[in-house]
N, CA, C and O atoms as CSV, one atom per row, in Angstrom:
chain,resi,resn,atom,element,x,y,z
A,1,UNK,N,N,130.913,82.416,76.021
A,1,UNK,CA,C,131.260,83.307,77.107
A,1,UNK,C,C,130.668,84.683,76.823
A,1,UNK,O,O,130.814,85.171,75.703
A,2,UNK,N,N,130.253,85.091,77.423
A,2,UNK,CA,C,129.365,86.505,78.080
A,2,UNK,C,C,130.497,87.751,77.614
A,2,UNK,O,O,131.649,87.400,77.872
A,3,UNK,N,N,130.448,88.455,77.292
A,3,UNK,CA,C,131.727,89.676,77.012
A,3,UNK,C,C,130.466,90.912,77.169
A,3,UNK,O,O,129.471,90.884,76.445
A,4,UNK,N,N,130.671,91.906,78.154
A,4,UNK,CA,C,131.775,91.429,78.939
A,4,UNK,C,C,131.081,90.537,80.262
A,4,UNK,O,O,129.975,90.051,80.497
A,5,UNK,N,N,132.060,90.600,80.786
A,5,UNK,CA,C,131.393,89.590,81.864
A,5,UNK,C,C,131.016,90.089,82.938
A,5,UNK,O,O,131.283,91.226,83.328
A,6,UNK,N,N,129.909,88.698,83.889
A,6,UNK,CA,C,129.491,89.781,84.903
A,6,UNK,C,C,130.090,90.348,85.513
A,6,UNK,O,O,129.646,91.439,85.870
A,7,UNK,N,N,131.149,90.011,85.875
A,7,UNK,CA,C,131.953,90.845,87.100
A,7,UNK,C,C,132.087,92.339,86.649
A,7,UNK,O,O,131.747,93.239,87.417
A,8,UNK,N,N,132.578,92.595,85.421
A,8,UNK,CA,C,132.682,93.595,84.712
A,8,UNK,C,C,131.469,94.460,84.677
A,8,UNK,O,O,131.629,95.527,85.270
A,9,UNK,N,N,130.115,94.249,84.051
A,9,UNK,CA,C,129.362,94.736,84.052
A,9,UNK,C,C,128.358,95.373,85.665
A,9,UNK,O,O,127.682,96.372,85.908
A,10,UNK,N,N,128.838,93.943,86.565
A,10,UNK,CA,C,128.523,94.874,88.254
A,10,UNK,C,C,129.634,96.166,88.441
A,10,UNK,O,O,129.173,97.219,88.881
A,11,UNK,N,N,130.964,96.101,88.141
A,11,UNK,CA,C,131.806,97.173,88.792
A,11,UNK,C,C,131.272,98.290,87.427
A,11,UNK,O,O,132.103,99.195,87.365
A,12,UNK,N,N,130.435,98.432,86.617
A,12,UNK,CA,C,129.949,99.551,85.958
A,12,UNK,C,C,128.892,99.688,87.044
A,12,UNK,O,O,128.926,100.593,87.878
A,13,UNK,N,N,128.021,98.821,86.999
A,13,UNK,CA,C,126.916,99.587,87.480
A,13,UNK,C,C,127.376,100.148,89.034
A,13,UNK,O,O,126.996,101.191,89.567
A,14,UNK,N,N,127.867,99.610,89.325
A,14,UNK,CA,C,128.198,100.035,91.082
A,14,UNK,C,C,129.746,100.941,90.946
A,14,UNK,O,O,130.731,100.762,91.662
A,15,UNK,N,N,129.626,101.850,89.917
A,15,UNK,CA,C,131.371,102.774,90.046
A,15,UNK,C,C,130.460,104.014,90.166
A,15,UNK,O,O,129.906,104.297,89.105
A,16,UNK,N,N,130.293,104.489,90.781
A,16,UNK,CA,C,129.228,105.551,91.186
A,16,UNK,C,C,128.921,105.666,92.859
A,16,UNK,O,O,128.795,106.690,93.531
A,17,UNK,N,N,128.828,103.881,93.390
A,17,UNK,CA,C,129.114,103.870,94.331
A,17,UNK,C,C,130.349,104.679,95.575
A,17,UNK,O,O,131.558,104.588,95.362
A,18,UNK,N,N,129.911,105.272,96.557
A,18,UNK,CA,C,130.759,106.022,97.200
A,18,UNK,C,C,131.487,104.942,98.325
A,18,UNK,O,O,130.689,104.147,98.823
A,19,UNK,N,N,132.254,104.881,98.568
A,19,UNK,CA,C,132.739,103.649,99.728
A,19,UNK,C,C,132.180,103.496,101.093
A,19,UNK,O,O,131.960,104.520,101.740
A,20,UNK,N,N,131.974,102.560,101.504
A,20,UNK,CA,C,130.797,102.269,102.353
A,20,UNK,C,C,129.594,102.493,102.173
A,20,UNK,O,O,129.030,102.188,103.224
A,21,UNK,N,N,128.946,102.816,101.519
A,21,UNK,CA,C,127.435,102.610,100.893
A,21,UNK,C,C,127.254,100.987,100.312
A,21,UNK,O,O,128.156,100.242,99.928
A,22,UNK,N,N,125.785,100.708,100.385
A,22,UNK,CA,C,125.818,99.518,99.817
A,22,UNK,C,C,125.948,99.651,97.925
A,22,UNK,O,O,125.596,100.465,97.071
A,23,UNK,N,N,126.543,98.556,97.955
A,23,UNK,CA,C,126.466,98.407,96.024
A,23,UNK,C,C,125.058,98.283,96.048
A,23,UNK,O,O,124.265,97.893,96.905
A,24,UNK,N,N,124.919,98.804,94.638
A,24,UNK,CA,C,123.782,98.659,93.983
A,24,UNK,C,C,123.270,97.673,93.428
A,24,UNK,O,O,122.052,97.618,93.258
A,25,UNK,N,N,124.229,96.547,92.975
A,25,UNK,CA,C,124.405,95.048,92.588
A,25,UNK,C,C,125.295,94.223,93.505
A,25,UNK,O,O,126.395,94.433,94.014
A,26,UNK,N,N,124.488,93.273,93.534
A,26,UNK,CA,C,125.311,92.106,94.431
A,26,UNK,C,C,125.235,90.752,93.895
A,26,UNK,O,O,125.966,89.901,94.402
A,27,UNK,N,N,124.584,90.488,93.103
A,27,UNK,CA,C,124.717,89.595,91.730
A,27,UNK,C,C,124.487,89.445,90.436
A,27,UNK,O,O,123.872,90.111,89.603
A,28,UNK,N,N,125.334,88.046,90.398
A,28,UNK,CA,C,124.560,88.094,88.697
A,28,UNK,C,C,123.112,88.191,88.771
A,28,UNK,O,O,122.770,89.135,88.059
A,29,UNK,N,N,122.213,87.690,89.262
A,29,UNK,CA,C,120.721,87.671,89.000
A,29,UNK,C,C,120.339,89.055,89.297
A,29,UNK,O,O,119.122,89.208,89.199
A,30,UNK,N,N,120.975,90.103,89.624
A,30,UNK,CA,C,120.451,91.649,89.375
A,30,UNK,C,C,120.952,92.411,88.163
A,30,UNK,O,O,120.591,93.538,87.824
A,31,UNK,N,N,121.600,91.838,87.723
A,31,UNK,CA,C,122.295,92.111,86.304
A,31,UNK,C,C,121.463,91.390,85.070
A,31,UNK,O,O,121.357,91.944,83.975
A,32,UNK,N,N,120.866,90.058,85.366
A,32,UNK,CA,C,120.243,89.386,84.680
A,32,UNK,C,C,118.953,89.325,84.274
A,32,UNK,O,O,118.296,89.043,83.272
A,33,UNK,N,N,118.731,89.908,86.094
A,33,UNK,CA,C,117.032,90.664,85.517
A,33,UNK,C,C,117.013,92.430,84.444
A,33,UNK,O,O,116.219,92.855,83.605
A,34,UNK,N,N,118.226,92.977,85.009
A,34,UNK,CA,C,117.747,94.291,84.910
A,34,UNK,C,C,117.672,94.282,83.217
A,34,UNK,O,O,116.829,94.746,82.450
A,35,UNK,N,N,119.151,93.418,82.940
A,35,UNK,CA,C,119.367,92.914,81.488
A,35,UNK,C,C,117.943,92.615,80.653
A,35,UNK,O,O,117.484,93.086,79.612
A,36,UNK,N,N,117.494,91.672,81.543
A,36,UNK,CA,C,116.356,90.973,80.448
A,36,UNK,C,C,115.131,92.361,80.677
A,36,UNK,O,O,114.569,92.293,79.584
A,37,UNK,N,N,114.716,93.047,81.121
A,37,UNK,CA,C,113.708,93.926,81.578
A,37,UNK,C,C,113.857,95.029,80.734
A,37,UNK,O,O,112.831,95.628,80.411
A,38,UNK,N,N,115.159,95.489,80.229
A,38,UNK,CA,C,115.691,96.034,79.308
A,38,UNK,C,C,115.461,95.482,77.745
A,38,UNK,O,O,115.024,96.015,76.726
A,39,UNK,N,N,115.782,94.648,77.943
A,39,UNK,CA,C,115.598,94.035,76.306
A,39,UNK,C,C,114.134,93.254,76.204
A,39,UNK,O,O,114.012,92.496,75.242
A,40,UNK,N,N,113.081,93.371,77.068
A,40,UNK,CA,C,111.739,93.570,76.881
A,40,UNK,C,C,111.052,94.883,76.583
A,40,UNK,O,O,109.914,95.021,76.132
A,41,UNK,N,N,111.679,95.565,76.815
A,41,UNK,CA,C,111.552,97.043,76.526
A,41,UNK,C,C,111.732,97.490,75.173
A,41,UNK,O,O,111.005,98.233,74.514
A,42,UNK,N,N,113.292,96.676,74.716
A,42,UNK,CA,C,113.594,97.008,73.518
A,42,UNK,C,C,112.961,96.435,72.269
A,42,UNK,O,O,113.156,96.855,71.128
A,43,UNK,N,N,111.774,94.903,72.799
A,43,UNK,CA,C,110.983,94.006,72.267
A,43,UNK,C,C,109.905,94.802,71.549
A,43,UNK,O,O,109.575,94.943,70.371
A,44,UNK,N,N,109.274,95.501,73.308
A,44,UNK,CA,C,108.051,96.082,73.090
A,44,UNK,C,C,108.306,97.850,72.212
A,44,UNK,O,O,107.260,98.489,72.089
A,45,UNK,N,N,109.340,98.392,71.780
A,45,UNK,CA,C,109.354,99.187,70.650
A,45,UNK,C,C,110.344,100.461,71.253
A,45,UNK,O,O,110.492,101.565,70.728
A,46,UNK,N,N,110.838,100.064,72.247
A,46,UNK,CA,C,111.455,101.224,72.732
A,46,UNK,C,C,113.230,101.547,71.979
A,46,UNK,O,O,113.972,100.601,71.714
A,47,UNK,N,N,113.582,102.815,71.774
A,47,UNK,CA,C,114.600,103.104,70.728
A,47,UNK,C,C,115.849,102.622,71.850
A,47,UNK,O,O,115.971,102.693,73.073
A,48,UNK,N,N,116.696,102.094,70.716
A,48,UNK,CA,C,118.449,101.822,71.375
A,48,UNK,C,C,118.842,102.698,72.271
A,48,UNK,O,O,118.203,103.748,72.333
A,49,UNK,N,N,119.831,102.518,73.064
A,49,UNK,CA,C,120.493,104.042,73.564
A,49,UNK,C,C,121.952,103.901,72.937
A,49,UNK,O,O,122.808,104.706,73.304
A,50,UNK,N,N,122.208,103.115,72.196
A,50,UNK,CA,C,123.542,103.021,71.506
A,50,UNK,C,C,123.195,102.877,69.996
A,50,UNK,O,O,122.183,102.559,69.371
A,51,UNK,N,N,124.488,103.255,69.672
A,51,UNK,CA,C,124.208,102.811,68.458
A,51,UNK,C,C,124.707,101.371,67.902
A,51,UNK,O,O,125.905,101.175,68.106
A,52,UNK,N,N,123.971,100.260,67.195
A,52,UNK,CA,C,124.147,98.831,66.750
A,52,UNK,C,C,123.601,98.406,65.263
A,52,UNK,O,O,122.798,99.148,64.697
A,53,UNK,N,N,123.918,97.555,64.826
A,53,UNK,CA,C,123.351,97.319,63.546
A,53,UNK,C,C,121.465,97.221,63.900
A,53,UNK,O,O,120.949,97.421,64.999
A,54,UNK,N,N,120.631,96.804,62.406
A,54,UNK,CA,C,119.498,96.768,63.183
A,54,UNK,C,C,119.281,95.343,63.481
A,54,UNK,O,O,118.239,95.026,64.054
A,55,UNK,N,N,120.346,94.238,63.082
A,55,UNK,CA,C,119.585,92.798,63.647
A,55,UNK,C,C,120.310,92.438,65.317
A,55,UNK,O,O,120.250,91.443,66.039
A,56,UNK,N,N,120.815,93.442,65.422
A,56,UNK,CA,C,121.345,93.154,66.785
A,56,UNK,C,C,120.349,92.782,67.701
A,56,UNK,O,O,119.291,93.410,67.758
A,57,UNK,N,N,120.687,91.416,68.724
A,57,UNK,CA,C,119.355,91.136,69.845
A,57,UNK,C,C,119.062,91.935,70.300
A,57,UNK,O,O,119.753,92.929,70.079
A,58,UNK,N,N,118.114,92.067,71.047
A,58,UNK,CA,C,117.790,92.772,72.349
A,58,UNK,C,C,118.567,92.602,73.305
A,58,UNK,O,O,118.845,93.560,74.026
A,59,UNK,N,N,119.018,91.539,73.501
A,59,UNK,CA,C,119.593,90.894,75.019
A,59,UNK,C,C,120.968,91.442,74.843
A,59,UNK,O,O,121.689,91.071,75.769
A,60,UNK,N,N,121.458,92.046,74.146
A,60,UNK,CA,C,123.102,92.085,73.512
A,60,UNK,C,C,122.923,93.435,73.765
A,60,UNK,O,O,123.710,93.957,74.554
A,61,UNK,N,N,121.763,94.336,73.090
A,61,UNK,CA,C,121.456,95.452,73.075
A,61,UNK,C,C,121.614,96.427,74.506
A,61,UNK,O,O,122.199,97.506,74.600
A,62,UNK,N,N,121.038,95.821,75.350
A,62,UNK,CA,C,121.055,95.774,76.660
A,62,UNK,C,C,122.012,95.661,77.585
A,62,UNK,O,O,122.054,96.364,78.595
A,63,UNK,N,N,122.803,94.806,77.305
A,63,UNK,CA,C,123.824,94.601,77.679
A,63,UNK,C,C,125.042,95.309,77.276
A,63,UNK,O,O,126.051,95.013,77.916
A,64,UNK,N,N,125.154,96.164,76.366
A,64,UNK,CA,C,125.769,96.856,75.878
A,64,UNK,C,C,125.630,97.988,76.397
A,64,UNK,O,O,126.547,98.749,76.706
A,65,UNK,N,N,124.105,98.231,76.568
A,65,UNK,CA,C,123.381,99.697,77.206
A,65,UNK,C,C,124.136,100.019,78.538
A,65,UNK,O,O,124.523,101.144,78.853
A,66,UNK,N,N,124.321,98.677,79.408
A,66,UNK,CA,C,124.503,98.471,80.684
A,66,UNK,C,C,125.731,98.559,81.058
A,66,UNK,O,O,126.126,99.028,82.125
A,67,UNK,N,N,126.502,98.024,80.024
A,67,UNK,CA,C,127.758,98.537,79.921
A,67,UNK,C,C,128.438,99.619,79.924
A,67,UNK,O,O,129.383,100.009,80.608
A,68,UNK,N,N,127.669,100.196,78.821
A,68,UNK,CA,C,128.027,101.867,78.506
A,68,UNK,C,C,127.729,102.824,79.653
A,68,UNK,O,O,128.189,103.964,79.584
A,69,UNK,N,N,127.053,102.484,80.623
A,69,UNK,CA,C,126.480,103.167,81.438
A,69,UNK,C,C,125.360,104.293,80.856
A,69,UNK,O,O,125.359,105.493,81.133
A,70,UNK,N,N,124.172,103.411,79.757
A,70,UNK,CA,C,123.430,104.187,79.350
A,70,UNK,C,C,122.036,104.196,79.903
A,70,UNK,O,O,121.144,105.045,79.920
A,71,UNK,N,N,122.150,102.924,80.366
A,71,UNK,CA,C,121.066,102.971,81.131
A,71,UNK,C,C,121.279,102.092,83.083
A,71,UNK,O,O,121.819,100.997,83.242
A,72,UNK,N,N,120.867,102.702,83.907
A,72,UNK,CA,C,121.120,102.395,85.513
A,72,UNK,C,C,120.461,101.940,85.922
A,72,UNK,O,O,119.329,102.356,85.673
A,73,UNK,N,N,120.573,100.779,86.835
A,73,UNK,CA,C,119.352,100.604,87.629
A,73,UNK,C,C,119.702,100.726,88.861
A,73,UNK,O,O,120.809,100.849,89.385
A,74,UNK,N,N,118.326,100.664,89.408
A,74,UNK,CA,C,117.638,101.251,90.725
A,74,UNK,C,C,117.186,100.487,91.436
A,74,UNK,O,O,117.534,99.431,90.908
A,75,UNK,N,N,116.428,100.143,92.614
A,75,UNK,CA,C,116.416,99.218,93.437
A,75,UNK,C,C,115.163,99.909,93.613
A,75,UNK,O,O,114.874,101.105,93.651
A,76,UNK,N,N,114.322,98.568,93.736
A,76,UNK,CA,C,112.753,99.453,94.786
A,76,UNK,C,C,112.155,100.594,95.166
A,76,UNK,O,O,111.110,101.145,94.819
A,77,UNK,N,N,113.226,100.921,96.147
A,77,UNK,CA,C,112.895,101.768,97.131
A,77,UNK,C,C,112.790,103.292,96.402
A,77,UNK,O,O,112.057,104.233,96.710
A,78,UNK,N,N,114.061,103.156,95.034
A,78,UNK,CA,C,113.986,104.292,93.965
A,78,UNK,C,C,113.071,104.661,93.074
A,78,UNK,O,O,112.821,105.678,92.427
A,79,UNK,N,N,112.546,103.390,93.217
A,79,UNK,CA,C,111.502,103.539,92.012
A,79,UNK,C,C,109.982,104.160,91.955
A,79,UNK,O,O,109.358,104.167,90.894
């Protein structure tokens, strides 16, 4: 099991959200990409934004990031 879980990790990324605006996430597979896109990042040499041991995955890494609200994502149109 996933800790935390998705549900958890969408109401981080979308608590910023103002009411009636669209969420910023509407599934797991936007959590899953942003996750993995992140921990390709962290592959290709880019520094933690938390602090973790150093054999910690990437994918954990990330997910942690995402959690913490250390790193956000953005949709398209932001980018």
């Amino acid at each position: 099991m996933l800790h935390p879980s998705y549900s958890d990790l969408m109401e981080v990324v979308n608590s910023e959200v103002e009411p009636g605006e669209t969420p910023v996430v509407n599934s797991r597979y936007s959590i899953v990409m942003a996750t993995a896109r992140r921990a390709r990042q962290l592959i290709d040499g880019d520094e933690p934004l938390i602090d973790c041991a150093e054999n910690t995955k990437p994918l954990s890494v990330a997910v942690e990031e995402l959690n913490e609200s250390k790193i956000k994502i953005i949709n398209d149109e932001e980018e």
